[in-house]
N, C-alpha and C positions, 0 to 999 in steps of 0.2 A: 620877652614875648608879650609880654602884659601892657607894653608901650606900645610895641604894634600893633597891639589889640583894638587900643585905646585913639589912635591914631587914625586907623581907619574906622572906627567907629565914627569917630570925627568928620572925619571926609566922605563916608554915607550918608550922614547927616547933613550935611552940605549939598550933596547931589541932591536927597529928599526936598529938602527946601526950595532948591531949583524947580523939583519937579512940581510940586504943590502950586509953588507961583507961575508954571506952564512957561517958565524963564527958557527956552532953547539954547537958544547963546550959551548963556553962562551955565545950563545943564553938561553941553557939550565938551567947552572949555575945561571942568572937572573932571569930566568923565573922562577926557583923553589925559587925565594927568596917571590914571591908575593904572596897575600892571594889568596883563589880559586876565590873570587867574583873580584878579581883586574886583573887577568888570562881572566875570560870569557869577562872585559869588554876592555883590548888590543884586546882580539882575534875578538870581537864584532866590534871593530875601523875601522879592517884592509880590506881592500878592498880583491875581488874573489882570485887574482893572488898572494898574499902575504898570507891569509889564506893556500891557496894548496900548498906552500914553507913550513910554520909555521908547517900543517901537515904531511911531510917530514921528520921533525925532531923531533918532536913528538911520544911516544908508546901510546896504550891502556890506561896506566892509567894516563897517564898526560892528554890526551884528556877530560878522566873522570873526570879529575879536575877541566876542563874549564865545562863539560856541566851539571853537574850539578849542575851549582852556574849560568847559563842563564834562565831566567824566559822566559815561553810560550810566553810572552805581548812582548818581546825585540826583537826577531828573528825569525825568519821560518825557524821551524827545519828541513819539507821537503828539502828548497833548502841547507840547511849548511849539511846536510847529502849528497847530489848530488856530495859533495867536495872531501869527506872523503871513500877510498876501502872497499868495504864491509868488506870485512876482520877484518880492520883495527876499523871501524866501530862496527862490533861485539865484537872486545876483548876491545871498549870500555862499551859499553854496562855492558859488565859481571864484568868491574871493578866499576861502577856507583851505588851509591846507590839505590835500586831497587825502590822504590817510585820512585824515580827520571826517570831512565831509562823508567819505565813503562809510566810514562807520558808523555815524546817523545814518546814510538813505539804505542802508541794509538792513533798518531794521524796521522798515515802514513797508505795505505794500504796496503789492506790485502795481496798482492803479495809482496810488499816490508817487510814489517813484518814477513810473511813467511821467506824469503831470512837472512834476517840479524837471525832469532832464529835458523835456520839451520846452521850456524855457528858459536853459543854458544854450550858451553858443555850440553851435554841432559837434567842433573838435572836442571841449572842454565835455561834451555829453559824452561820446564814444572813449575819450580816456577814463570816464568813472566808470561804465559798463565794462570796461576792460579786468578794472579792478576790481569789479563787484563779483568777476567770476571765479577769482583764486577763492580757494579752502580755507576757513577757516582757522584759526591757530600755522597759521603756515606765514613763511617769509613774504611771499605775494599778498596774503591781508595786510600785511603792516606796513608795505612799503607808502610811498609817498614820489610822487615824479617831480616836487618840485626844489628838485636842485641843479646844481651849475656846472654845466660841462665845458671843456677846452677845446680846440685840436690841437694835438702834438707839435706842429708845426708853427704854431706862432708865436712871438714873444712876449715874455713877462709883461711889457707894457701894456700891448693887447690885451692879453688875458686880464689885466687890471682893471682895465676900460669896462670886459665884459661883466666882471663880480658889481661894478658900482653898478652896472648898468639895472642887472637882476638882481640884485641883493633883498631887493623888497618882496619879492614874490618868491627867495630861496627860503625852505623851512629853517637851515643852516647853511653859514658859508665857511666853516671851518676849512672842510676839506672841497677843493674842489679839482674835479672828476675829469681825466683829460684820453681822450678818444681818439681813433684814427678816421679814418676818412670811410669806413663800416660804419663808425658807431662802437666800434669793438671796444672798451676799456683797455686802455695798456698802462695805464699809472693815475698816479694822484698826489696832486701838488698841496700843502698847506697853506693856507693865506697868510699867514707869516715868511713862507718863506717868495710870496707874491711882493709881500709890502718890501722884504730886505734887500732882493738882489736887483741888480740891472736890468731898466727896460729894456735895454738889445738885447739881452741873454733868452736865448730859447728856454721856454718848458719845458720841453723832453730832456733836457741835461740838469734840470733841478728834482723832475715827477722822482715817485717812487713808485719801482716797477714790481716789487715784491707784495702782489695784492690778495686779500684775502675777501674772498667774495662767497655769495650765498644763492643757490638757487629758489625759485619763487617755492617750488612746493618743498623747504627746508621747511622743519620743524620751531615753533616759534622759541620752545626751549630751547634749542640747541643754538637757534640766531642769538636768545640772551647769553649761554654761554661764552661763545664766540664774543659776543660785544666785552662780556667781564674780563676776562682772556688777555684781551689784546688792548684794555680801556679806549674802546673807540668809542664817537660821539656819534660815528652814523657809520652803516657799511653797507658796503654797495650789491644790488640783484643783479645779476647780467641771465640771459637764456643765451643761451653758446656764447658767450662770451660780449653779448651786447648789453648798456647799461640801459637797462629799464625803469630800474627805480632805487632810492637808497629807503633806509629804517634809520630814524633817527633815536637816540637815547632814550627822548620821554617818553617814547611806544616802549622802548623794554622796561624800560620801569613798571607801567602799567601791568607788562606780562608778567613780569615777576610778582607782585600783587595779586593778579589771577589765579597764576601756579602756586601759590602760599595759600589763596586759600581755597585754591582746589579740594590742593593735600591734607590743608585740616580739614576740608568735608567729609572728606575720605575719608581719613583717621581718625573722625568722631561719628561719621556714618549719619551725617546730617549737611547739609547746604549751611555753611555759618554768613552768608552774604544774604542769604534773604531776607526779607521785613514781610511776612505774612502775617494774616491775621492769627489768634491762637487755637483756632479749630483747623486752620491750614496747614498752620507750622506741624499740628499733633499728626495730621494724616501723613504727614512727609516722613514723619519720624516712625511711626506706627510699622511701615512693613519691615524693617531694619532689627527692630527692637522684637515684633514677634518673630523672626526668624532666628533671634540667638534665644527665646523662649525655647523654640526647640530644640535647639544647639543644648542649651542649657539641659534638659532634660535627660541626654545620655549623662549626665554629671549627675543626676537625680537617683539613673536606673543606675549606675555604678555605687554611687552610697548604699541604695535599697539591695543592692548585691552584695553587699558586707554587713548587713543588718546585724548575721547572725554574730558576725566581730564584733560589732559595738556594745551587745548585749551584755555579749560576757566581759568587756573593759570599757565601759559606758565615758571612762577619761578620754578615750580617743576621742572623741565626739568633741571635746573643746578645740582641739587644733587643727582642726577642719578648715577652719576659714583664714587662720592665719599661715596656713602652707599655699591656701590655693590663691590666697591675696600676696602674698610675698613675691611667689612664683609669676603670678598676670604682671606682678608690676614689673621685673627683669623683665618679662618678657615684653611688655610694651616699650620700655628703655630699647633694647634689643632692636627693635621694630623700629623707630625713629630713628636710628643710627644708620641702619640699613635704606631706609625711604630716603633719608639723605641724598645717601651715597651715590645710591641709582639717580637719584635726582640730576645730580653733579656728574655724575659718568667719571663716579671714583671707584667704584668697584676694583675691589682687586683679584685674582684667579680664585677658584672653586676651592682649589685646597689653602692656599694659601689662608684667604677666610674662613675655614672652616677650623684650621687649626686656631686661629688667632679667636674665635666666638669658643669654641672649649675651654683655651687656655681663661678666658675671661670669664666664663660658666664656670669652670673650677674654682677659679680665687674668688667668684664671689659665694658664690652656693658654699664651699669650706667657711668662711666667714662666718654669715650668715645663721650656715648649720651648728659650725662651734657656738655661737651666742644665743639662740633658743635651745641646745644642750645644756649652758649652764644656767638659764633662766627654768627650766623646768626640773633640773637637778634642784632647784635652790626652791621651787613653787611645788613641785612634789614629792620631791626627796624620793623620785624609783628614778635608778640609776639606768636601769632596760629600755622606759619609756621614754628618757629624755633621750637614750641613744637612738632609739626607733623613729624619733621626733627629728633628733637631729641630722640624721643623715637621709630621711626622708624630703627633710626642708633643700638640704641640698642638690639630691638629684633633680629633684623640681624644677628649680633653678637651673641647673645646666639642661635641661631638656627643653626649659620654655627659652632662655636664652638662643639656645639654636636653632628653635622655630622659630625665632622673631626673626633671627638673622636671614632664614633663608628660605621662609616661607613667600617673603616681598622677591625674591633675587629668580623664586622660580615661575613665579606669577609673569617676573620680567619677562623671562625669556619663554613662556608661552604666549607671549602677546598682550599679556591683559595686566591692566594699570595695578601696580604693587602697592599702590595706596590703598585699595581695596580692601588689604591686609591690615584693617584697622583694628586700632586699641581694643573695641570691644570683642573681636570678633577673636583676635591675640587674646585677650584674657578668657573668655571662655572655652575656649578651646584650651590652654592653660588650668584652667578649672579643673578638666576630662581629665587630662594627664597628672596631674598633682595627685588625682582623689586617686587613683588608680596605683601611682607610686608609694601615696603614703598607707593605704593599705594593706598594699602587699610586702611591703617592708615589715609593716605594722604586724602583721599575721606571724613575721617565721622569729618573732621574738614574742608573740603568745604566750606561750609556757612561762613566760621568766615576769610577767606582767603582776603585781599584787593591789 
């Protein structure tokens, strides 16, 4: 890694000096040696006044090459568009992979959006407004129109003639997409199997008709499923059965990185993808954190409701925190196995899971309970209290285990996102239940306490 590092480091340095000596030529000649993602992140490096140089020398589709290989999370495409002439801006547009494009001009207004599709070619305008109007997170955002279709009807040859012909303007030409005389998708030929056989050989006796396709308003989780599934490199949208667009791999990648870290937003009850200032990030955090303040407080009045227990065995009062810490953390374990699961649409039946988070709450919570038994046999030598201790620790355990497990699985299936059911929200909740078991355990061995 440290070679590549150092390699390109090298070859930016070489651009720079290009660019210093306002060398075009030999700027250019560099600049096309680099991959697109090694492009967007020189062009990413370079400060206001060397960008509006770089963009000078630059057309349409070398732009296109730097932006779409810059991820939304790197830059702000408002202000890096403020650089670039409308103009110049649009004919990159129209060279840009249209998934790509589409998700920059979505995120600009509607005035500006306007501005730049009105100087796109008509067609090339009405198919991005097309795709500006699917839903968000859905198979219709992610697609991309520019791949390579067949008809059934002509031969390998043909069809060969047609990949070289668009290959340049295809996002991929792995798979290519072969049609009836509708539009309708009935198979899909690989371009290996393009290169291997006979130009007289018809396409429709090599396609393969067993296809697996995706509606536009398909869920973007379930399209990256499906891609994992089946290791496709792109799979194809049809609406009744017409191909309208494919999703190539590097969009599920992307999704999958968004859904990652959704779920740890979620499951830390904070945004971990934001870069806010520190008075921004605190107000983000703030109403999250005071709402398990009051969570936290029935865990308060349940203590203050055993007061008069502590009094008279003031020992209870040490293992407090390490029942109701033991117990949050099964129960967070718990919680992450189950967010998973749902994640993946591994779920297995009601009961079946239910037995299976017992039988797991039992053997760990027994564990567990046997080893702060003889840790408090051995620290305070009363045989009562480490029994009260220890099988208080356990039930703990199998009670917060089973919340974890199925507090996300119910949230599922009332509609509302099971990440929700986050770590903090699992441990104090956890908290409630611990203080509450280890009390009243605690109480009906009273008498025997010295």
């Amino acid at each position: 890694m440290n070679e590549i590092d150092n390699d390109l480091d090298l070859q930016f340095k070489w651009l720079q000096d290009a660019l210093d000596n306002d060398n075009q030529e030999l700027f250019l000649s560099r600049f096309d040696e680099l991959h697109g993602y090694e492009k967007a992140q020189y062009y990413l490096s370079l400060d206001k006044e060397q960008r509006e140089l770089v963009i000078t020398f630059l057309d349409g589709q070398r732009l296109a090459e730097i932006f779409d290989d810059i991820n939304e999370t790197e830059a702000d495409f408002h202000e890096l568009l403020k650089e670039i002439p409308a103009r110049k801006a649009a004919a990159m547009f129209n060279e840009m992979y249209t998934d790509n494009s589409v998700d920059i001009l979505e995120t600009l207004s509607p005035s500006e959006l306007s501005t730049y599709l009105s100087l796109m070619p008509k067609a090339d305008a009405q198919e991005i407004r097309e795709l500006l109007n699917y839903d968000d997170y859905t198979a219709g955002s992610l697609m991309g129109t520019d791949f390579i279709s067949v008809s059934e009807n002509i031969e390998i040859g043909s069809a060969m003639k047609i990949v070289k012909q668009r290959a340049n303007d295809a996002e991929q030409i792995t798979y290519v997409y072969v049609v009836n005389s509708s539009d309708i998708l009935v198979g899909v030929i690989s371009l290996r199997s393009l290169i291997v056989e006979s130009d007289n050989k018809k396409v429709s006796d090599f396609m393969n008709t067993n296809l697996i396709t995706v509606e536009p308003d398909t869920d973007q989780e379930e399209v990256a499923r499906i891609m994992q599934d089946y290791n496709f490199v792109a799979l194809p949208v049809v609406v009744r059965g017409e191909l309208i667009g494919v999703i190539t791999v590097d969009d599920i990648v992307d999704v999958i990185q968004e859904e990652a870290d959704d779920d740890y937003s979620r499951l830390a009850g904070v945004d971990v993808t934001a870069e806010d200032t520190p008075i921004i990030s605190a107000l983000k955090r703030l109403p999250w954190l005071i709402g398990l303040i009051f969570l936290g407080l029935g865990t308060a009045s349940v203590i203050n409701g055993f007061d008069h227990l502590i009094s008279q065995v003031s020992v209870l009062a040490v293992f407090v925190s390490l029942i109701t810490g033991t117990a949050g953390n099964a129960g967070t374990q718990s919680l992450a196995v189950s967010v998973r699961k749902i994640a993946l649409d591994e779920s297995s039946g009601f009961l079946k899971t239910l037995l299976i988070e017992i039988l797991i709450g039992l053997i760990v919570g027994i564990a567990s309970g046997f080893v702060i038994f003889l840790i408090v046999i051995v620290w305070k030598t009363n045989m009562m209290l480490a029994v009260a201790v220890g099988i208080a620790m356990g039930v703990a355990i199998l009670v917060a285990n089973v919340a974890g497990a199925f507090i996300p699985q119910f949230m599922n299936k009332i509609g509302v996102d099971p990440a929700i059911a986050s770590g903090p929200f699992i441990s104090t909740m956890s908290d409630l239940t611990s203080v509450l078991i280890y009390f009243n355990i605690a109480s009906l061995f009273l008498q025997h306490f010295s």
